[in-house]
C-alpha positions, 0 to 999 in steps of 0.5 A: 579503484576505477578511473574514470574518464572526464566524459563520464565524470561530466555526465555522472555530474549532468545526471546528479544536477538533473536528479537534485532540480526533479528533487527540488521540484517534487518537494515543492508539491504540497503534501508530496513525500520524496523517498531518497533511493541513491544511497540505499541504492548505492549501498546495495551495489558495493555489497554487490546485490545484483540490482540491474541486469547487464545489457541495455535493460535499465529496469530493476532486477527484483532484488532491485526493487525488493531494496526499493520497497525495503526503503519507500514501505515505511513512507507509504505505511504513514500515509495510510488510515488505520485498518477498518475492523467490523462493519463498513458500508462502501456507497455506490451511487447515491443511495446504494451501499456494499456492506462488508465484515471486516477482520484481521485476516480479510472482508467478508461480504455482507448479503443485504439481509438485516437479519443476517445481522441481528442473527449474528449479534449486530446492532441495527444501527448506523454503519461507519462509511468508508472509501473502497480504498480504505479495505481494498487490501483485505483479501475478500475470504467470502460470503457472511453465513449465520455464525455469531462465533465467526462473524459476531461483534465479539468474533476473535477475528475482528 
């Protein structure tokens, strides 16, 4: 075990009141969710994962951030919608709208071409609105061909 000195025990102090009144603060945000790093943080170190480099770089090796996001992911998984499946209309302005497929593995473009989508077994009906943000995680894997096994509502990738 390590002494430490009383210079350093008062600013590890310091430093610890800082951190509990910025937690206060954040938690006093409606609808804000603060993730506690410290302990899976400090258990990382006394298993000894090098988490910082040496020297003054206070930035995270990637092992540091990969115990970071190992922590925060199911937070962030909680705040997201459920995964949009089939055709989804993203507005642009007003009265414009980006058609999309989307699947278990992606987006696929949709050309505005009602055809195309009767040829491929869609009902002419309303598509579900939704925010770019929705399917911005979905790779973009292409453009919709003439392919009701592929890009048909009873397509196995959706």
């Amino acid at each position: 075990r390590i002494a430490l000195s009383a210079a350093y025990r008062e600013l590890e102090q310091g430093e610890r009141r800082h951190a509990e009144h910025l937690t206060q603060l954040l938690r006093a945000i409606p609808g804000a969710t603060v993730v506690e790093l410290s302990e899976p943080m400090g258990q990382a170190a006394m298993d000894n994962v090098a988490l910082y480099p040496d020297g003054p770089d206070g930035h995270p090796l990637p092992a540091g951030y990969e115990v970071m996001a190992q922590v925060v992911a199911p937070h962030i998984r909680e705040l997201l919608p459920e995964p949009v499946r089939g055709l989804v209309a993203i507005r642009h302005g007003e009265n414009n709208f980006r058609v999309w497929l989307t699947t278990k593995t992606g987006r696929w473009m949709v050309p505005p071409e009602p055809e195309l989508l009767q040829a491929n077994g869609w009902p002419m009906e309303p598509l579900k609105e939704v925010r770019e943000r929705d399917i911005a995680g979905l790779p973009i894997l292409g453009i919709m061909e003439r392919d009701p096994e592929r890009f048909g509502p009873q397509s196995r990738q959706l």
